[in-house]
C-alpha positions as a Markdown table, in Angstrom:
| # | Residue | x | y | z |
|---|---|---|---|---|
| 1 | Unk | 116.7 | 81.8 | 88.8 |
| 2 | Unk | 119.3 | 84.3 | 90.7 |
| 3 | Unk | 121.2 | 83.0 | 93.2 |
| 4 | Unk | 120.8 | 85.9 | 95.2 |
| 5 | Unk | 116.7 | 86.9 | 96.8 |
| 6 | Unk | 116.4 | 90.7 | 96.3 |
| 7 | Unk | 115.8 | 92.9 | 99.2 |
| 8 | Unk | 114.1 | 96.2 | 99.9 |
| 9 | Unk | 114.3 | 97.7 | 103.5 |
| 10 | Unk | 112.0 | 100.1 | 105.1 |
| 11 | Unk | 111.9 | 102.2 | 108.5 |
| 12 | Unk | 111.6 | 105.7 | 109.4 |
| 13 | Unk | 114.6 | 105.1 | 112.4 |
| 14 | Unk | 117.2 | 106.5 | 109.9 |
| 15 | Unk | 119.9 | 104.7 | 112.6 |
| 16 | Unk | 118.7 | 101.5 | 112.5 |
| 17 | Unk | 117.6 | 101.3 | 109.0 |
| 18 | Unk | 120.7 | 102.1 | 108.3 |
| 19 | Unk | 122.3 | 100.1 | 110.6 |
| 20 | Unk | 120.4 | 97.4 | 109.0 |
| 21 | Unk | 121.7 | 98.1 | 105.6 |
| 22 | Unk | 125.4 | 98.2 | 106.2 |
| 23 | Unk | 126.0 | 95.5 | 109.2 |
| 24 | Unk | 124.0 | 92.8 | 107.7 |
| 25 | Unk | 126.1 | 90.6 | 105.4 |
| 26 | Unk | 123.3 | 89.9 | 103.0 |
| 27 | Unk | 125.3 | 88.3 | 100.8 |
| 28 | Unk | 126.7 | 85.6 | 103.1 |
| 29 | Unk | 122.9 | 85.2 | 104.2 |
| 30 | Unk | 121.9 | 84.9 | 100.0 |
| 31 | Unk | 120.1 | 88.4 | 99.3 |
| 32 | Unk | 121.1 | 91.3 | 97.7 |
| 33 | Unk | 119.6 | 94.5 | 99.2 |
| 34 | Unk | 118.2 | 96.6 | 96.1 |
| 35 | Unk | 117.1 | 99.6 | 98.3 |
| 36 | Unk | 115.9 | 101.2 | 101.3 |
| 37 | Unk | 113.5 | 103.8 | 102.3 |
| 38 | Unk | 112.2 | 106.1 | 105.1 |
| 39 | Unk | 108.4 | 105.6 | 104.2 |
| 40 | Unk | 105.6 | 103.6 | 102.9 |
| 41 | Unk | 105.7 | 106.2 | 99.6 |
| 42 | Unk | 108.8 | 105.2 | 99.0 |
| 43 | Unk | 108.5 | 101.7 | 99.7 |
| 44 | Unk | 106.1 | 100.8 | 97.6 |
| 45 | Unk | 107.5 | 102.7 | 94.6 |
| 46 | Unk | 110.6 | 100.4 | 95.2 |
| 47 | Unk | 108.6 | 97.4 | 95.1 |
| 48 | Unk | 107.5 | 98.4 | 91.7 |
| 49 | Unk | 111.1 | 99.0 | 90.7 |
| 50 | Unk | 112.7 | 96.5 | 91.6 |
| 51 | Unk | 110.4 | 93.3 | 92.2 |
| 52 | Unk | 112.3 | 92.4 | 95.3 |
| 53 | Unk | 111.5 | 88.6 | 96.8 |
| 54 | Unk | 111.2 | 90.2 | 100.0 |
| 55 | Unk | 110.3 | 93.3 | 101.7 |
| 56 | Unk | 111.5 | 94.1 | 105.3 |
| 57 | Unk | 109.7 | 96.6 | 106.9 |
| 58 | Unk | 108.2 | 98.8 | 110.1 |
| 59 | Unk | 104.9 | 98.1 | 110.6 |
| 60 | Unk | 104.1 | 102.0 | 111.9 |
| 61 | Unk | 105.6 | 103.9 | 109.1 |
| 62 | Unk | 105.0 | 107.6 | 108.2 |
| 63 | Unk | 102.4 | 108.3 | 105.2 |
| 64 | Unk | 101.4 | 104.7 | 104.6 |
| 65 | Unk | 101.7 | 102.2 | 107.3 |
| 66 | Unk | 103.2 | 99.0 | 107.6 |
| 67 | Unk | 100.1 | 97.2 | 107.0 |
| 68 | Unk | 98.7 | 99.6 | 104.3 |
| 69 | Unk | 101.9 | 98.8 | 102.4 |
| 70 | Unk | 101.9 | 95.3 | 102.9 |
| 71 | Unk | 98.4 | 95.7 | 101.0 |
| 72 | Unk | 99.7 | 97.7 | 97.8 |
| 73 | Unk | 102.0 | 95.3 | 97.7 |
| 74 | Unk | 100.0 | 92.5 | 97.2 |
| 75 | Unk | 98.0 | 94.4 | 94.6 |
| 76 | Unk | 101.3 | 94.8 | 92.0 |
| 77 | Unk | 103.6 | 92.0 | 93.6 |
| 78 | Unk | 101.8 | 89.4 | 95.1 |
| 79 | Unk | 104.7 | 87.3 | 94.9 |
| 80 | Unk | 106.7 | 89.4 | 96.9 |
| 81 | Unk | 107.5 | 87.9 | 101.0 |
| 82 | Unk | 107.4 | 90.8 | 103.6 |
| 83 | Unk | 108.8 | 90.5 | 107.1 |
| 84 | Unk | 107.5 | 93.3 | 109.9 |
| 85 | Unk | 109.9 | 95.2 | 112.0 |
| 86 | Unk | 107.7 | 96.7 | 115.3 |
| 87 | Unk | 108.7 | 97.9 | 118.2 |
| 88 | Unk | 104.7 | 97.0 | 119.7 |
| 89 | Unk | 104.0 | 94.2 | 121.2 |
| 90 | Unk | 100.9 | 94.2 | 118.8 |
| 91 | Unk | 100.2 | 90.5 | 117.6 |
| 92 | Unk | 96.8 | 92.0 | 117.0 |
| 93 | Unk | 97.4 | 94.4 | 114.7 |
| 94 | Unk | 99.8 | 92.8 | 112.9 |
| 95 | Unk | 97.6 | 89.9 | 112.2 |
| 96 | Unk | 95.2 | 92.6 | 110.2 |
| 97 | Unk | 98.1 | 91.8 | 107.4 |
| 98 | Unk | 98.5 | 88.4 | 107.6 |
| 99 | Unk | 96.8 | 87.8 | 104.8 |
| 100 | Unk | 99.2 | 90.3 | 102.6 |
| 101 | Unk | 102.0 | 87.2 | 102.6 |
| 102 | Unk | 103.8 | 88.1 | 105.7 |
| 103 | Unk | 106.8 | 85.8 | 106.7 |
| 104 | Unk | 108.1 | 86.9 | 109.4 |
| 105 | Unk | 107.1 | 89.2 | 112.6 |
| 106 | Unk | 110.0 | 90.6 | 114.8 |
| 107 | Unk | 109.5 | 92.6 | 117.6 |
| 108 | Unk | 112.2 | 95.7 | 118.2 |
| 109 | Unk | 114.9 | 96.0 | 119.6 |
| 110 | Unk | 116.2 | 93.2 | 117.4 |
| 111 | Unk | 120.3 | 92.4 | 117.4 |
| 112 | Unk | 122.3 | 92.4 | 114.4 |
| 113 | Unk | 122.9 | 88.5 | 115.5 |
| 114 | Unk | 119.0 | 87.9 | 116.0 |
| 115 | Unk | 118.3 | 89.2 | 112.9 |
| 116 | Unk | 120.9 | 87.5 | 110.6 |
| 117 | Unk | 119.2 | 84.3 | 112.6 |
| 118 | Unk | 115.3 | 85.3 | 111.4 |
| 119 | Unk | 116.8 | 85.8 | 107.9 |
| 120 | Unk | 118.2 | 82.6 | 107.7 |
| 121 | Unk | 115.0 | 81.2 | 108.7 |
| 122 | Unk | 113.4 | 83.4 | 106.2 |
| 123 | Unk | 115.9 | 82.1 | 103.3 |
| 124 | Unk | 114.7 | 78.2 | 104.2 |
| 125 | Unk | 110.9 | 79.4 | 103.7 |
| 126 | Unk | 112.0 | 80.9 | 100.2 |
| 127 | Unk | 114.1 | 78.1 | 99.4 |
| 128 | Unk | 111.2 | 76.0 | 100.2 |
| 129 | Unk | 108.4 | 77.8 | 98.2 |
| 130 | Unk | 110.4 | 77.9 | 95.4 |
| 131 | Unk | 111.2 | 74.5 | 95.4 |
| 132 | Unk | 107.9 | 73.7 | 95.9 |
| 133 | Unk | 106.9 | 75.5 | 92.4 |
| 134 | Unk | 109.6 | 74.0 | 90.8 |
| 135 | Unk | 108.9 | 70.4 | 91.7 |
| 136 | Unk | 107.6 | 68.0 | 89.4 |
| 137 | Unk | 104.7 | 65.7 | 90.8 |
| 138 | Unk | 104.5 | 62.3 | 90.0 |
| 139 | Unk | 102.1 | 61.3 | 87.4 |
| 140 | Unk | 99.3 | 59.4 | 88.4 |
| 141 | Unk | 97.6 | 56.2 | 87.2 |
| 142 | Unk | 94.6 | 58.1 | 87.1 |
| 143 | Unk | 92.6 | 61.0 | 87.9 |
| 144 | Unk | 90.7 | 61.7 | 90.8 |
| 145 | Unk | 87.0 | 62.2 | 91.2 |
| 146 | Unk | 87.1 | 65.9 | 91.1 |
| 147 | Unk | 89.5 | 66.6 | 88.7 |
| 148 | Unk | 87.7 | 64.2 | 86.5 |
| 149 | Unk | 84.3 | 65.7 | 86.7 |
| 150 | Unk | 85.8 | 69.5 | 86.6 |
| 151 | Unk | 87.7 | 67.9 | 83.6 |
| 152 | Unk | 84.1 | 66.9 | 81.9 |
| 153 | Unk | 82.1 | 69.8 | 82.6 |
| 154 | Unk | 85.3 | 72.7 | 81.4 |
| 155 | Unk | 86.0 | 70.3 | 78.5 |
| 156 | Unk | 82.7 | 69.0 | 77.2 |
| 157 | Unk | 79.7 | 70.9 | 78.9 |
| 158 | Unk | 77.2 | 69.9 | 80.7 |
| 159 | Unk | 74.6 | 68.5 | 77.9 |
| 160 | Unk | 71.2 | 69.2 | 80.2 |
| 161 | Unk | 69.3 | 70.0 | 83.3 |
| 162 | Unk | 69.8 | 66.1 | 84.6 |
| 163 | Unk | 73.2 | 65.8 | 83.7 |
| 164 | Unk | 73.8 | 68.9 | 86.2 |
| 165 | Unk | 72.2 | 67.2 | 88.3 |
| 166 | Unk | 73.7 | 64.1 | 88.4 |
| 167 | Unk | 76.9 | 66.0 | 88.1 |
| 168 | Unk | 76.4 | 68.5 | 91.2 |
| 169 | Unk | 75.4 | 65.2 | 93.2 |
| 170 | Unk | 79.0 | 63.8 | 92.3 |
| 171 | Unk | 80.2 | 67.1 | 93.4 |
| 172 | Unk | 78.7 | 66.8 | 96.8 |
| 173 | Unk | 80.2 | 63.0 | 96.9 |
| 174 | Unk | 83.9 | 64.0 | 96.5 |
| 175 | Unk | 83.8 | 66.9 | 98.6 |
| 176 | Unk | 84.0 | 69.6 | 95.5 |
| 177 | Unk | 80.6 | 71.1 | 97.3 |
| 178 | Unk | 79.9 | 71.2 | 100.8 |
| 179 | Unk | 76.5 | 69.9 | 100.0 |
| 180 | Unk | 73.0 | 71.1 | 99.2 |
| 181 | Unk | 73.4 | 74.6 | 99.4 |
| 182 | Unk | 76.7 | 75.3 | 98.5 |
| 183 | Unk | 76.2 | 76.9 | 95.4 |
| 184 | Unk | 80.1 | 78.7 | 94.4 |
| 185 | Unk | 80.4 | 80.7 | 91.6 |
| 186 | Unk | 83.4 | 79.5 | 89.2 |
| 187 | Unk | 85.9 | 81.1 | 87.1 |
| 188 | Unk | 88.6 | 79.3 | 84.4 |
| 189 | Unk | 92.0 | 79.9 | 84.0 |
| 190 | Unk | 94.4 | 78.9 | 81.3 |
| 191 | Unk | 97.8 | 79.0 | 81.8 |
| 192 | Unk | 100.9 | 78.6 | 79.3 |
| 193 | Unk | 104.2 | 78.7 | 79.7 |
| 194 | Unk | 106.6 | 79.9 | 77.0 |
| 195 | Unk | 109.5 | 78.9 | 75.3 |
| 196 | Unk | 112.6 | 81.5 | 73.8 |
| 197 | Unk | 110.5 | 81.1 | 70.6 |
| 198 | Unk | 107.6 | 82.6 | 72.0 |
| 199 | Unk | 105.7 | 79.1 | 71.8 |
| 200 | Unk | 103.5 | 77.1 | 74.5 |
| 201 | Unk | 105.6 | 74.8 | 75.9 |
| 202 | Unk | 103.7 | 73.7 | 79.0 |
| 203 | Unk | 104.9 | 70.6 | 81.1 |
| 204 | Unk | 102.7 | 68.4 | 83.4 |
| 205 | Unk | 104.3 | 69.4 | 86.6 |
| 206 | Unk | 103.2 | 72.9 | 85.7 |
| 207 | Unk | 99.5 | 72.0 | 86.6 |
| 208 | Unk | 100.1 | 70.9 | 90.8 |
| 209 | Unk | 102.5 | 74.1 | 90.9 |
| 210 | Unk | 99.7 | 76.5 | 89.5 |
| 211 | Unk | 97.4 | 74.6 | 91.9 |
| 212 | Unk | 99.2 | 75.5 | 95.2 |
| 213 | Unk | 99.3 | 78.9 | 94.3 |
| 214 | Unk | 95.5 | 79.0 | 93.4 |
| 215 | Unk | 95.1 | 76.8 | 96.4 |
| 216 | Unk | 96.0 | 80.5 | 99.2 |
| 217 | Unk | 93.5 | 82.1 | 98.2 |
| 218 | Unk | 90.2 | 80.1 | 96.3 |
| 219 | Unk | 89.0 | 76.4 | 96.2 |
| 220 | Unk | 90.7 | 75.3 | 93.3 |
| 221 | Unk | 91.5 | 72.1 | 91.0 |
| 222 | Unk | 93.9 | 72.1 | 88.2 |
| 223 | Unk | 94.8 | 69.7 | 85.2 |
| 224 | Unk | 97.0 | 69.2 | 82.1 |
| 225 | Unk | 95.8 | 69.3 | 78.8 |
| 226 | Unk | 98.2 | 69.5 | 75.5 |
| 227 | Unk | 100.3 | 72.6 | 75.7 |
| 228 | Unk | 98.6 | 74.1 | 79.2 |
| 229 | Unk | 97.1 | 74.1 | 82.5 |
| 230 | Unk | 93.4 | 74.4 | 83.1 |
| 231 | Unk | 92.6 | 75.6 | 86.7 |
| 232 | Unk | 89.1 | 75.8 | 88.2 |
| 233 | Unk | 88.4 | 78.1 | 90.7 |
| 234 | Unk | 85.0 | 78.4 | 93.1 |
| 235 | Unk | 84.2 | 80.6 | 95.6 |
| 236 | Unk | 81.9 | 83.4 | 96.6 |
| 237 | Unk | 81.7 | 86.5 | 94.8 |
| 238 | Unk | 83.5 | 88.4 | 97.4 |
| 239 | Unk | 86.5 | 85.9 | 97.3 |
| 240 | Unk | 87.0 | 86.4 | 93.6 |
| 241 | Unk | 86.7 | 90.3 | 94.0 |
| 242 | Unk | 89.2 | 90.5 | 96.4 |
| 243 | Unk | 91.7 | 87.7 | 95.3 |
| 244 | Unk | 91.0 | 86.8 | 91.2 |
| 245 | Unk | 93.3 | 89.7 | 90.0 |
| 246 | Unk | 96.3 | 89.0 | 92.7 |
| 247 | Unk | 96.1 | 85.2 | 91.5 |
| 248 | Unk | 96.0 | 86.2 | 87.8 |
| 249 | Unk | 99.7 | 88.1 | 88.5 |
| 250 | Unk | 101.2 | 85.6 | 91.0 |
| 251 | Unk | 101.0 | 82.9 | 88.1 |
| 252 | Unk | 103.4 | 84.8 | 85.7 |
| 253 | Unk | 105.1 | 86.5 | 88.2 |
| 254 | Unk | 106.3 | 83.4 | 90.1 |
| 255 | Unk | 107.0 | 81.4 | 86.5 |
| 256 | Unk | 109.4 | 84.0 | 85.8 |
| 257 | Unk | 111.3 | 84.7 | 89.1 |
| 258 | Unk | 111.2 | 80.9 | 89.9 |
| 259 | Unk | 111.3 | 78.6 | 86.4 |
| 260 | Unk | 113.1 | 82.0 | 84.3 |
| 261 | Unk | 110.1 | 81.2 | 82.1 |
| 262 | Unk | 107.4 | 83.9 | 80.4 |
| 263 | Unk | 103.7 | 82.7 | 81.7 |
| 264 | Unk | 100.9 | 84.0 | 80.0 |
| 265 | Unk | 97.0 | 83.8 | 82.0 |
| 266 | Unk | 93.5 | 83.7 | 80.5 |
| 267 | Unk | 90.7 | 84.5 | 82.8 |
| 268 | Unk | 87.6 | 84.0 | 82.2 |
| 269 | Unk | 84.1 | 85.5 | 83.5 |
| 270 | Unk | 82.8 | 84.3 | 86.5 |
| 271 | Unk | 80.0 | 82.4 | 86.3 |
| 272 | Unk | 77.2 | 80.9 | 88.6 |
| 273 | Unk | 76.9 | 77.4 | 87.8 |
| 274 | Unk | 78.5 | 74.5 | 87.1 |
| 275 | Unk | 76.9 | 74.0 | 84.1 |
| 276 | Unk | 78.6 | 77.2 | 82.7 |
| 277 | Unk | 82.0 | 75.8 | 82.7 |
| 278 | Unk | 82.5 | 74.8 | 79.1 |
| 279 | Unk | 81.7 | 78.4 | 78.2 |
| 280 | Unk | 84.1 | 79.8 | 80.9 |
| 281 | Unk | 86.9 | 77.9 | 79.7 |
| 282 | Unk | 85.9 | 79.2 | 76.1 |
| 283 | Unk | 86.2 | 82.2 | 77.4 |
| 284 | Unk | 89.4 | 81.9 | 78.8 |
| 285 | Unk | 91.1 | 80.6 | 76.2 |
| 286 | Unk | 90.1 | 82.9 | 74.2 |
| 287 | Unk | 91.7 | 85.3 | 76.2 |
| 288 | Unk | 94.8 | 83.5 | 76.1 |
| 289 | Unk | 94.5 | 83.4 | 72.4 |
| 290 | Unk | 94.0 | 87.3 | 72.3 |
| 291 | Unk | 96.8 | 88.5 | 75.1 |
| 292 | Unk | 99.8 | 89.9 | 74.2 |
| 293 | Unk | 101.5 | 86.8 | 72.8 |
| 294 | Unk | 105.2 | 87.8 | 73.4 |
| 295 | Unk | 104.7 | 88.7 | 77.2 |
| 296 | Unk | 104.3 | 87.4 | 79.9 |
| 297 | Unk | 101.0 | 88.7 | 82.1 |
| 298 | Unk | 97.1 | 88.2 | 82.5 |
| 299 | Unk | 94.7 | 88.9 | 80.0 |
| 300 | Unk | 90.8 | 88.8 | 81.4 |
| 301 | Unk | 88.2 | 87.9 | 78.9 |
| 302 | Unk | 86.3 | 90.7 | 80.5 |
| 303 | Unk | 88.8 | 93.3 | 78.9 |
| 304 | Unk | 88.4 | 92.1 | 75.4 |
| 305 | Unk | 85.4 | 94.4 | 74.8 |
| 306 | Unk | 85.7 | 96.6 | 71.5 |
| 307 | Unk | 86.0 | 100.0 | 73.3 |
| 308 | Unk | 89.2 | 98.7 | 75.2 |
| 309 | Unk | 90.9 | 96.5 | 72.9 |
| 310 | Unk | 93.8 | 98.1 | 71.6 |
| 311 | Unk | 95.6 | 99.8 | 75.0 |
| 312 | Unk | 96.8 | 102.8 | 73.9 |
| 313 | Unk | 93.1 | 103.6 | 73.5 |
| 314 | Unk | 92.4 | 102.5 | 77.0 |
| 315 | Unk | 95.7 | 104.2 | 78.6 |
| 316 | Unk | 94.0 | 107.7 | 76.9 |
| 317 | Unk | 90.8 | 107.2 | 78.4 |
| 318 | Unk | 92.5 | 106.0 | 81.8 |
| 319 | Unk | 94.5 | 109.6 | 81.9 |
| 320 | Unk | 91.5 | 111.4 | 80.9 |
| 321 | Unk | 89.6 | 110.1 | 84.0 |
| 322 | Unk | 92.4 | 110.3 | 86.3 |
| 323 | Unk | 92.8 | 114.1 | 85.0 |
| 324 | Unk | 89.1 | 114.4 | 86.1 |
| 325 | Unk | 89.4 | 112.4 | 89.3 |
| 326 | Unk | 92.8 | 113.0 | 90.8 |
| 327 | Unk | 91.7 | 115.6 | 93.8 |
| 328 | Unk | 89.4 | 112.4 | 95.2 |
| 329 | Unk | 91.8 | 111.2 | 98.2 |
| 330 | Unk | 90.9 | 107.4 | 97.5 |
| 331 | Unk | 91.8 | 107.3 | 94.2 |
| 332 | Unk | 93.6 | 104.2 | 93.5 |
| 333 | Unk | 94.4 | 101.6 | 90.6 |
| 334 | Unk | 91.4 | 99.3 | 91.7 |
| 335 | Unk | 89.0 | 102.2 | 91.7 |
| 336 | Unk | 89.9 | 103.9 | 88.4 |
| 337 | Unk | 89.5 | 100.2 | 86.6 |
| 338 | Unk | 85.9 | 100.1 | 88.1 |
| 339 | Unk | 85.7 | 103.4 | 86.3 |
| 340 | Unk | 86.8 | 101.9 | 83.4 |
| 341 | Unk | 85.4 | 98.0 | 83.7 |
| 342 | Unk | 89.2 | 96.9 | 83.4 |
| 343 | Unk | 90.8 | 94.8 | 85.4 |
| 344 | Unk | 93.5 | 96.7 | 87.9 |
| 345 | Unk | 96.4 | 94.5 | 86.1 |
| 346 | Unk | 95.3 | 94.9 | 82.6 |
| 347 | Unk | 95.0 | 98.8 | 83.1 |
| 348 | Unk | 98.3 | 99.0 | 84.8 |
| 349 | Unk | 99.5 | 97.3 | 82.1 |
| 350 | Unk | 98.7 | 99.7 | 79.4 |
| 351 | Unk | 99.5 | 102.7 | 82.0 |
| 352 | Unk | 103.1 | 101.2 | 82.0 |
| 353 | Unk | 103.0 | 100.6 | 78.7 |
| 354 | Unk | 102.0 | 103.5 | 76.4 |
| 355 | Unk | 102.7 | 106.3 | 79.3 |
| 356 | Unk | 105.9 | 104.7 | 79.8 |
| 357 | Unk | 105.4 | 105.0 | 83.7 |
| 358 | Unk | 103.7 | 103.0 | 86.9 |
| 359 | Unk | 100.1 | 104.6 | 87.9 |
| 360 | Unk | 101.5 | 105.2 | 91.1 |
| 361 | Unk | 104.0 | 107.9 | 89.6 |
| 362 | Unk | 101.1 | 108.8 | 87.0 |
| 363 | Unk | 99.0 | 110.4 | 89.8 |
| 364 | Unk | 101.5 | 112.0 | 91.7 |
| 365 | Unk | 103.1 | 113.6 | 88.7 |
| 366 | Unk | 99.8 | 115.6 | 88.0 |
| 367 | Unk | 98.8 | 116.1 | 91.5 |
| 368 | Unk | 102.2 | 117.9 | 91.9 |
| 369 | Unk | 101.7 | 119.6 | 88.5 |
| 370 | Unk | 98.6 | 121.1 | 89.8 |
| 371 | Unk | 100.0 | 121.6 | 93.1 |
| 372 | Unk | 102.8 | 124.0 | 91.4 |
| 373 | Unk | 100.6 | 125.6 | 89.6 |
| 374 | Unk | 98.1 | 126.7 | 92.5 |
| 375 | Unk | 101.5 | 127.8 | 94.3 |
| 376 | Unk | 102.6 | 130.4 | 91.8 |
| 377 | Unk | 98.7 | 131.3 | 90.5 |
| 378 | Unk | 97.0 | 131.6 | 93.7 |
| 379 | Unk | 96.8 | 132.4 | 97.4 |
| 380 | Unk | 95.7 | 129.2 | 98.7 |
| 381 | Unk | 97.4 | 127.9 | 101.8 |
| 382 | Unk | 99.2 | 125.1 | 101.9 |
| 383 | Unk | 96.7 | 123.0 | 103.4 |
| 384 | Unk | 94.2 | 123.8 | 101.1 |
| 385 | Unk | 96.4 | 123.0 | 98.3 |
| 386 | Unk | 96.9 | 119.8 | 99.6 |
| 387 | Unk | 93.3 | 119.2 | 99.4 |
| 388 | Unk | 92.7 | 120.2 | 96.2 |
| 389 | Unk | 95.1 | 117.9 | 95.3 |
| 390 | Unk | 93.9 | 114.7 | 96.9 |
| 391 | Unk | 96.0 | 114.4 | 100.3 |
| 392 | Unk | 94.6 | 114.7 | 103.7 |
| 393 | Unk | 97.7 | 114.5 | 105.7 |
| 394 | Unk | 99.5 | 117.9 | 104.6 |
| 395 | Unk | 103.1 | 116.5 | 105.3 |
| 396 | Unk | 102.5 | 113.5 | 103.2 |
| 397 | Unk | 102.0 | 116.3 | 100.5 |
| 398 | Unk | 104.9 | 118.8 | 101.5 |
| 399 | Unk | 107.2 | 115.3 | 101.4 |
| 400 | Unk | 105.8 | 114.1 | 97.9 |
| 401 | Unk | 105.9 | 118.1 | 96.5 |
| 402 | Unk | 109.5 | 118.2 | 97.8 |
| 403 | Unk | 110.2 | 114.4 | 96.2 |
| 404 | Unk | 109.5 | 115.8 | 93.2 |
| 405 | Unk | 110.1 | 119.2 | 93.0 |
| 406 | Unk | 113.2 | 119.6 | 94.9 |
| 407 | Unk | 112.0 | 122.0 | 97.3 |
| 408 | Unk | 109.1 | 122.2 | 99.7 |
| 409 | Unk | 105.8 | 124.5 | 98.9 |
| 410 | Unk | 106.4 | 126.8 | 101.3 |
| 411 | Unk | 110.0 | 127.6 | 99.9 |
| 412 | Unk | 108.6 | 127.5 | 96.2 |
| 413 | Unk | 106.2 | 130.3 | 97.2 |
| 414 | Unk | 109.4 | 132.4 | 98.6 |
| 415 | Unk | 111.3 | 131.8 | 95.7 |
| 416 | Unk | 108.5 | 133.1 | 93.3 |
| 417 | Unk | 107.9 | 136.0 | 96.0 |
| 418 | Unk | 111.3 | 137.0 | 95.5 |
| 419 | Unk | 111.3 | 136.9 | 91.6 |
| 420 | Unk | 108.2 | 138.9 | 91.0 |
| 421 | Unk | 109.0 | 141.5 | 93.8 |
| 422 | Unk | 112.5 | 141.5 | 92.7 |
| 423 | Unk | 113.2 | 140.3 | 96.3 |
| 424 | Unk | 116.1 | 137.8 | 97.7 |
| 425 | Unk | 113.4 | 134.8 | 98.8 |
């Protein structure tokens, strides 16, 4: 593990995020700052460059806010901690992010010395989580009631009607359901950790730190077997839409930055029963056994269907749609998957992979292409450009169009004036 936790800063107050950059002694405090930026756009294409442990930023922000930010984020680096910066008095709103693995909340104006202070306190938490994955629990004379049923049923199966029974009646017993009516759906996942030789070589200790991470967001119960970690989740379906895939890439993304180890993830379906769990950890492993054996990352059983298994076929099809779909202003990663019935970090994957950039960068490449193109083909305004393109907020546009073009629409349409009139611009 680095030494040093990796820092991106963020704040459209170009004094005082610089100001923050240059008069912080991050070293002396144990981070290394890898970046700053003026926006959420920005931001966020940061995170995705450089993985950073911990993102400190305003929570009003041109473009994408604080809290906006704080969810993309979560969506391609869950593991990632983010303080706020705000100069509101706004517990309320800040609270809307909680959830997005906020760890500190500082309310402007802040001092150089009051913050070097909050980012001590900030190091201790890091230092803490980590050394919380990192620990190795103490093996027990025996397992408890849950894990041994869980153990049972993902194992062996559940033989017939009365031994589903009998076995959601123990469930109620050791507090695994609620009671009568609780009925959870339940997913499996397999986890393995790697050695230089590209073999399992899974510890013990790796199942209770798998388990705390499962543990934020599902109800969850994790065990050893022979070469890697079995972890059953249950929930409602709602709970496994919104958290399955950020769990799936805080495993391996957390085994890496904290043990320096490759993690490899095998999801399975989610089913509705308990008695489905033998099949869901079939399932899973199987998705283990089929994933990209030299990476780390998730694999879903889900993805494993013949029209998407080999990636490059899914990254064509995944351009294809976003050629069609681009002008729609909610177009995201999680959206073109549904298109696709791919998991957001299995098609991000592949977009990374065989288009050799982030999706992120994907779609504003050919919303800008099209963007130059109606510039020098037609008389559309600016705004209406913008629209065509899939932005609503017309400076958000102007300030990507400049990002990547190197000069703003409005000054590209002079310039091109100029060189068909034969005109200075």
């Amino acid at each position: 593990m680095n030494a040093l936790y990796t820092v991106v800063v963020a704040d459209d107050e170009d004094e005082l995020r610089e100001a923050v950059c240059t008069m912080i002694p991050w070293q002396e405090l144990g981070f290394r700052l890898a970046g700053s930026a003026s926006n959420g756009l920005d931001a966020l294409q940061l995170v995705e460059e450089h993985q950073p442990d911990l993102l400190l930023t305003d929570i009003r922000m041109p473009f994408i806010s604080g809290i906006e930010l704080a969810r993309q984020v979560r969506q391609v680096r869950p593991m990632t901690h983010i303080a706020f910066l705000s100069g509101y008095d706004d517990f309320e709103y800040a609270k809307q992010a909680i959830q997005y693995n906020i760890i500190s909340y500082m309310l402007k104006p802040l001092t150089v010395k009051g913050l070097v202070e909050e980012l001590k306190i900030i190091r201790r938490k890091i230092d803490a989580q980590f050394a919380d994955f990192r620990q190795e629990a103490p093996q027990e004379a025996g397992l408890d009631a849950r894990t041994a049923l869980l153990m049972a049923l993902a194992l062996d199966g559940c033989p017939d009607p009365e031994g589903l029974s009998q076995a959601e009646a123990c469930a109620r017993r050791c507090g695994l359901l609620r009671d009568g009516n609780d009925k959870p759906c339940c997913t499996v996942i397999v986890s393995t950790l790697l050695n230089a030789d590209g073999a399992a070589d899974t510890p013990p200790s790796f199942a209770a730190s798998v388990d705390r991470l499962a543990a934020k967001y599902l109800r969850s119960v994790s065990f050893f077997v022979p070469g890697k970690v079995v972890t059953v989740l249950l929930g409602e379906p709602a709970d496994f839409e919104a958290y399955l895939y950020i769990l799936a890439d805080e495993i391996p993304q957390i085994a890496d930055r904290v043990l320096g180890r490759r993690c490899r993830v095998g999801i399975s379906r989610t089913a509705n029963s308990l008695s489905a769990l033998h099949n869901a950890y079939c399932e899973a492993s199987e998705a283990l056994r089929q994933g990209d054996r030299g990476q780390s990352g998730a694999q879903f059983f889900g993805d494993l269907g013949p029209a998407v298994k080999g990636g490059e076929l899914l990254c064509r099809r995944a351009l294809e749609a976003l050629d069609q779909h681009y002008m729609d202003t909610g177009l995201s990663l999680v959206s073109l998957s549904g298109m696709l019935d791919v998991s957001p970090n299995h098609l991000s994957a592949c977009i990374k992979k065989y288009a050799g950039e982030t999706f992120i960068n994907t779609l504003v490449r050919r919303r800008m292409e099209t963007a130059r193109e109606l510039l020098s083909t037609s008389g559309l305004k600016v705004r209406e450009i913008a629209a065509r393109c899939g932005y609503t907020d017309q400076h958000y546009f102007s300030y990507c169009f400049k990002k990547y073009c190197g000069e703003s629409p409005n000054a590209m349409r002079r310039r091109l004036d100029g060189e068909r009139t034969g005109e200075e611009p």
